[in-house]
C-alpha positions in Angstrom: 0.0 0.0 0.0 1.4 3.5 -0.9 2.0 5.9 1.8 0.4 9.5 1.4 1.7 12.5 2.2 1.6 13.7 5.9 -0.8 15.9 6.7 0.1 20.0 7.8 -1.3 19.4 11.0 0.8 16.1 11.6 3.9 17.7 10.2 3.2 21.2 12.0 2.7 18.8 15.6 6.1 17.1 15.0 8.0 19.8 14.1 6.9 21.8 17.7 7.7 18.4 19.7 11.4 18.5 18.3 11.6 22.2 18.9 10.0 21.7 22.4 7.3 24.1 22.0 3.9 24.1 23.1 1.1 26.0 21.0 -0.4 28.3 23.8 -2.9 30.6 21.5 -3.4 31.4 17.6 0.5 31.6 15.9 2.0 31.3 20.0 3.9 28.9 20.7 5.8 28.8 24.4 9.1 27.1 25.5 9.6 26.1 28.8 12.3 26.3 31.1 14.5 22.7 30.7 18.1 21.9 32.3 21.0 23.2 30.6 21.9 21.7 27.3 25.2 22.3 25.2 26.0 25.4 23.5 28.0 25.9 20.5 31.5 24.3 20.5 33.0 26.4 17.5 32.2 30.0 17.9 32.7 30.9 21.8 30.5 34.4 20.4 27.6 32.0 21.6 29.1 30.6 24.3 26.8 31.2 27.6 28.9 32.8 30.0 29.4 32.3 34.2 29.2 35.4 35.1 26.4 36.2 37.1 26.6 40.0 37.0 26.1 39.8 33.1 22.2 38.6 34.2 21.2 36.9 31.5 17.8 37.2 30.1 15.1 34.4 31.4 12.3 35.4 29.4 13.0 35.8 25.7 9.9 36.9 23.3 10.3 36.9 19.2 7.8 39.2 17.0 8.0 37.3 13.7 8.4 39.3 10.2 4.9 39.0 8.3 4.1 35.3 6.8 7.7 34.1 8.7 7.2 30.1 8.6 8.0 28.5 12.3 11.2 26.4 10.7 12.5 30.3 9.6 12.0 31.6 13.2 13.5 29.1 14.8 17.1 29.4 13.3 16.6 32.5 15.5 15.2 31.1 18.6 17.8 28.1 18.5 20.7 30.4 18.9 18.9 31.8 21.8 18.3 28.4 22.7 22.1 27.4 23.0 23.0 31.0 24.4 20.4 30.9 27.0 19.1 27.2 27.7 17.2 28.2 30.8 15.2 31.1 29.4 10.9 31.0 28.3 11.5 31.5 25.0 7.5 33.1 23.3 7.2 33.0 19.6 4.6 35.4 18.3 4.1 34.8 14.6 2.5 37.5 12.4 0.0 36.9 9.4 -1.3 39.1 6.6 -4.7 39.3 8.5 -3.5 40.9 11.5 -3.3 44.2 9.6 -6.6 44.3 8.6 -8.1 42.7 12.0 -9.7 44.9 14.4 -7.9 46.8 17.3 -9.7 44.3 20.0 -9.0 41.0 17.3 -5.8 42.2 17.3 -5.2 42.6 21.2 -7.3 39.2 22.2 -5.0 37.3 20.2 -2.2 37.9 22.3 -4.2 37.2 25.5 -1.8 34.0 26.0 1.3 35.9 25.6 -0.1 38.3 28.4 -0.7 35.2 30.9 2.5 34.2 30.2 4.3 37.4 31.1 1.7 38.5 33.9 2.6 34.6 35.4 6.5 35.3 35.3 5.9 38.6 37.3 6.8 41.0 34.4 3.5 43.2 35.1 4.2 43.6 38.7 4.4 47.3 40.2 6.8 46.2 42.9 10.4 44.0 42.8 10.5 41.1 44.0 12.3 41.2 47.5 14.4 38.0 46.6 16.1 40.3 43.4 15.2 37.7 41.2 13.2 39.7 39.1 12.2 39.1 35.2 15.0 39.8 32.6 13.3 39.8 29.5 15.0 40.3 26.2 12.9 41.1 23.1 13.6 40.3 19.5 11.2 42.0 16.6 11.1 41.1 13.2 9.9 43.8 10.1 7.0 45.8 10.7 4.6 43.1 11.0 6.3 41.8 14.0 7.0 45.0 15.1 3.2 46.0 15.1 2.5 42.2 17.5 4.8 44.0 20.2 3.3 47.3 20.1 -0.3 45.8 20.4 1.0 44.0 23.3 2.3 46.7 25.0 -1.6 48.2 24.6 -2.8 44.8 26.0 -0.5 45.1 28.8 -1.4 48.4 29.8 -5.0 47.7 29.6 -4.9 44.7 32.2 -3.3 45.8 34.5 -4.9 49.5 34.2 -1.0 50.9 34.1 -2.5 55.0 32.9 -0.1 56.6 35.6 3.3 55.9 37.1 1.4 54.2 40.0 0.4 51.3 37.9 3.6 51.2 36.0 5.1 47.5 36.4 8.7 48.0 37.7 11.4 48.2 34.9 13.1 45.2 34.9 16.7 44.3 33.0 15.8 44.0 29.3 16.5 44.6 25.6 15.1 45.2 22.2 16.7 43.9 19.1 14.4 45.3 16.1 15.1 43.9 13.2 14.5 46.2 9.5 11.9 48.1 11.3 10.4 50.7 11.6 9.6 52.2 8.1 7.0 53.8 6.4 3.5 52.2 4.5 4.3 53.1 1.1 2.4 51.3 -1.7 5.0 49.6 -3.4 6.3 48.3 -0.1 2.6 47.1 1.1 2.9 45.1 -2.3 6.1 43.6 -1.8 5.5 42.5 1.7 2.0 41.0 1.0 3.2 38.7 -2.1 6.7 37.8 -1.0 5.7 34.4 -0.6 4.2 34.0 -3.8 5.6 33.0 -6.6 6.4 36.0 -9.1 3.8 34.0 -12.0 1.7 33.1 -9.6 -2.3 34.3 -10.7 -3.0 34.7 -6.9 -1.0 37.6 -7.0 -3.5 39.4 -9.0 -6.3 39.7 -6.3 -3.7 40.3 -3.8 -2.8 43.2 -5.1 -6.1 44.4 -5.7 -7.5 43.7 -2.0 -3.9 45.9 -0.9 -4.8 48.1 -3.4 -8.4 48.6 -1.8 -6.6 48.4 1.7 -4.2 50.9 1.0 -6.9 53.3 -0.5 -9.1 52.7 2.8 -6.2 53.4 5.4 -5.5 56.8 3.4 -9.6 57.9 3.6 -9.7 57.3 7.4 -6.7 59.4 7.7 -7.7 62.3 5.9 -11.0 62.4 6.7 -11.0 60.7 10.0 -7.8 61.6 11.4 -6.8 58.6 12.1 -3.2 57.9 11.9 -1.9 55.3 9.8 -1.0 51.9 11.9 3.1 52.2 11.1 3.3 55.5 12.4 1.5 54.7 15.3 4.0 52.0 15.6 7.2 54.6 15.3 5.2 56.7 17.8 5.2 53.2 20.0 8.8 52.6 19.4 9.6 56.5 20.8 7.7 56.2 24.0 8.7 57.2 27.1 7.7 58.5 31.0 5.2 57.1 33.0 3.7 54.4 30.9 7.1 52.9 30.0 8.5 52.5 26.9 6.7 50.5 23.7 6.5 47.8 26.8 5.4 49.0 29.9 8.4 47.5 31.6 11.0 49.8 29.3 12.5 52.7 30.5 14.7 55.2 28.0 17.7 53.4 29.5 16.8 50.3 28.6 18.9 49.4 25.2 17.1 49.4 21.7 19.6 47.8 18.9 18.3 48.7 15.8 19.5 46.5 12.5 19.1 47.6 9.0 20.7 47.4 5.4 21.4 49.6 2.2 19.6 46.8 0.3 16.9 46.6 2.1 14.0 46.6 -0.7 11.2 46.9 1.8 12.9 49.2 4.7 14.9 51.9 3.7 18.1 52.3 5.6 17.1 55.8 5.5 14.2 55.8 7.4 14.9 53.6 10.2 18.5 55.9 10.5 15.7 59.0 10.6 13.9 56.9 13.6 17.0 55.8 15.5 18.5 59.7 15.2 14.7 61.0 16.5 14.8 58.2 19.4 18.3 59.2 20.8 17.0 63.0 20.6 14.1 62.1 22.9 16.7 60.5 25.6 16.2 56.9 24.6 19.1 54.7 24.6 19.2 53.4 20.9 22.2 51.9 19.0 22.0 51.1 14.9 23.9 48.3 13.2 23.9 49.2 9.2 24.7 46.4 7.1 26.1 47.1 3.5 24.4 44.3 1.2 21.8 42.2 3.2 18.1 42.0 1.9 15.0 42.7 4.1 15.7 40.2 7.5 18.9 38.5 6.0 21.0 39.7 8.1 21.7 36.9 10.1 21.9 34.4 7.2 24.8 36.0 5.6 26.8 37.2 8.7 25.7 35.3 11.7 28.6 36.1 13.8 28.9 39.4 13.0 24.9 39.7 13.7 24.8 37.6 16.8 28.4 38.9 18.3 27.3 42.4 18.1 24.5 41.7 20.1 26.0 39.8 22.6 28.3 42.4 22.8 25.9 45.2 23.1 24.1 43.2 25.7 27.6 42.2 27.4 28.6 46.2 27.6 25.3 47.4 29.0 25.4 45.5 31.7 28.5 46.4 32.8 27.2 50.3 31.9 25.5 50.9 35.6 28.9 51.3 37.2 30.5 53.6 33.8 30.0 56.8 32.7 28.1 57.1 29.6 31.1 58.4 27.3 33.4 55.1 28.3 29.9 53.0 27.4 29.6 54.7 23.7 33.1 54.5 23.4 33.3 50.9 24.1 30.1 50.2 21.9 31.5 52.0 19.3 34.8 49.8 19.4 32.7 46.9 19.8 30.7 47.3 16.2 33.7 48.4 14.5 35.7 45.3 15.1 32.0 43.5 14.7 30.5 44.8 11.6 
C-alpha cells in the first residue's frame, strides 16, 4: 500500500515536539524552562557565560516578520536556545490578516502571551524582594512583527490598568533587538511584503494586489478624513515612548537598550528611514544603538553574517550590563569599538 503525504497538521505537531514548543494561542507557541543543554562548540561568540553580574535574560519573546514560517523563526530562537538554555522563550508569529483585523481581534490574540508574562511577574508594580526579578529580552522582526509588540504593550497596559506611574510595572533588566523596522507604509512596499511568498507568475497575486490596493486606499480615507493615523506610524510613535507608561512595553525605561538592525539593500525598509527613527529616538533620551549592514536583503541579516549579527548583540548586551557602574562616554566609546571590530 502507498504511503500518502503527511498531513500539515501532523507535520506542524512534530515539528513543535522536536523544537520543544507548546502552542499556547493562535501563531503562539511557548518554550519552557529545561536543564542546561550544550551550547556551540566552534564560535565561543555564543558561548553562555558564568558570570552572574552579566544577568542573563530568562524570558526571551520573538515578533516574527509577516508570513515568517515557524522552521524560519526558529534558526533564531535556537541560537537563543544554545546561548540561554534556561530562558521562556514566546514565539509570536504575524500573518497578513493581522493588519486588517480589528484593534480588539488584534489585542485578544495575544491574550496567552499576556498570561505568560503576567505569570513570570513582568507586570508587577513592585520588585521582587528575593532580586530575582524578570530579565526579559525582546527580538522583533519587520514591521509586521514589530506592530505584534506594540499591540502587546496596549494589552499590557489595559490589564493591569497601568495610565499613571502608579500602575507602572517595575522596569526590569531587558533589551530590544528590532530587526529592519520601523519604516513607512508606502504602496510599493505594502505590495512587496504581502506577495513575498508567492511566486512571481503566480495568478494569486493578481487579487492580492487588488485587495492591498483597496486596503491601502481605505487606510488613506480614514486618515484624511477621520484623522486617524496610519497603523506604522502609530508604531514609530510606540517605538519612541517614554515617561510614565514605559516605553513600547510598559516594563521599558529610556535606558533600557534598543539595537536597531538595518541594510542599504533593504527593498522593503529603507536604511534611511529607520536611521531618521533611531536619530529621532536618541534626541528624545532613549538609549538606541544602529547596526547598518552594507548588502543584506530585508531580515537577512543573520543568514549571511551570523557572527557578526549575533556577536554584536552579545556584545551590546555584554557592555550594558556592565554600563550601571560607567560613565556614559566610556559606554559609547566601548560600543562604538565593539561594532567596528564586529560589523
Amino acid at each position: 500500500m502507498a504511503l500518502g503525504k503527511s498531513s500539515p497538521q501532523i507535520t506542524l505537531s512534530s515539528t513543535l515536539q522536536r523544537a520543544g514548543l507548546v502552542p499556547i494561542g493562535n501563531g503562539i507557541y511557548l518554550r519552557r524552562e529545561i536543564p542546561p543543554s550544550k551550547s556551540f562548540s566552534d564560535a565561543t561568540i555564543y558561548t553562555k557565560s558564568s558570570n552572574p553580574l552579566l544577568r542573563e535574560p530568562n524570558i526571551i519573546l520573538v515578533f516574527g516578520w509577516m508570513g515568517a514560517k515557524l522552521p524560519h523563526i526558529f534558526k533564531y530562537t535556537k541560537v537563543y536556545e544554545d546561548m540561554y538554555p534556561n530562558a521562556t522563550q514566546i514565539i509570536v508569529q504575524s500573518e497578513p490578516h493581522f493588519f486588517w483585523s480589528s484593534k480588539r481581534t488584534r489585542m485578544n490574540n495575544l491574550v496567552p502571551v499576556a498570561e505568560v508574562l503576567e505569570a513570570h511577574g513582568c507586570t508587577r508594580q513592585e520588585s521582587p524582594r528575593d532580586g530575582n526579578s524578570p530579565r526579559i529580552l525582546v527580538h522583533s522582526f519587520s514591521n509586521g512583527g514589530g506592530l505584534q509588540m506594540y499591540t502587546l504593550g496596549n494589552l499590557l497596559r489595559a490589564r493591569s490598568g497601568s495610565s499613571s506611574s502608579s500602575r507602572r510595572p517595575s522596569p526590569h533588566v531587558s533589551a530590544v533587538v528590532i530587526d529592519s523596522c520601523p519604516g513607512n507604509a508606502s504602496f510599493r512596499g505594502a505590495i512587496q511584503a504581502f506577495t513575498a511568498a508567492l511566486p512571481k507568475n503566480s495568478l494569486l497575486r493578481i487579487p492580492v494586489i487588488i485587495f492591498i490596493t483597496l486596503l491601502y486606499g481605505f487606510g488613506i480615507i480614514r486618515h484624511r478624513v477621520f484623522g486617524v493615523k496610519p497603523i506604522f506610524e502609530r508604531l514609530k510613535e510606540g517605538l519612541l515612548r517614554k515617561g510614565s507608561e514605559g516605553g513600547i512595553l510598559p516594563w521599558m525605561t529610556e535606558k533600557t537598550p534598543r539595537m536597531y538592525i538595518c541594510s542599504k539593500k533593504d527593498e522593503l525598509i529603507p536604511v534611511e528611514q529607520v536611521e531618521e527613527h533611531v536619530k529621532e529616538a536618541r534626541h528624545r533620551g532613549l538609549n538606541a544603538k544602529i547596526v547598518v549592514y552594507e548588502d543584506t536583503p530585508h531580515v537577512a541579516h543573520a543568514r549571511r553574517y551570523p557572527e557578526q549579527y549575533w556577536g554584536a548583540y552579545k556584545m551590546i548586551y555584554i557592555v550594558e550590563m556592565r554600563c550601571k557602574d560607567r560613565t556614559k562616554q566610556k559606554c559609547n566609546q566601548e560600543l562604538a569599538s565593539l561594532l567596528r571590530r564586529l560589523v
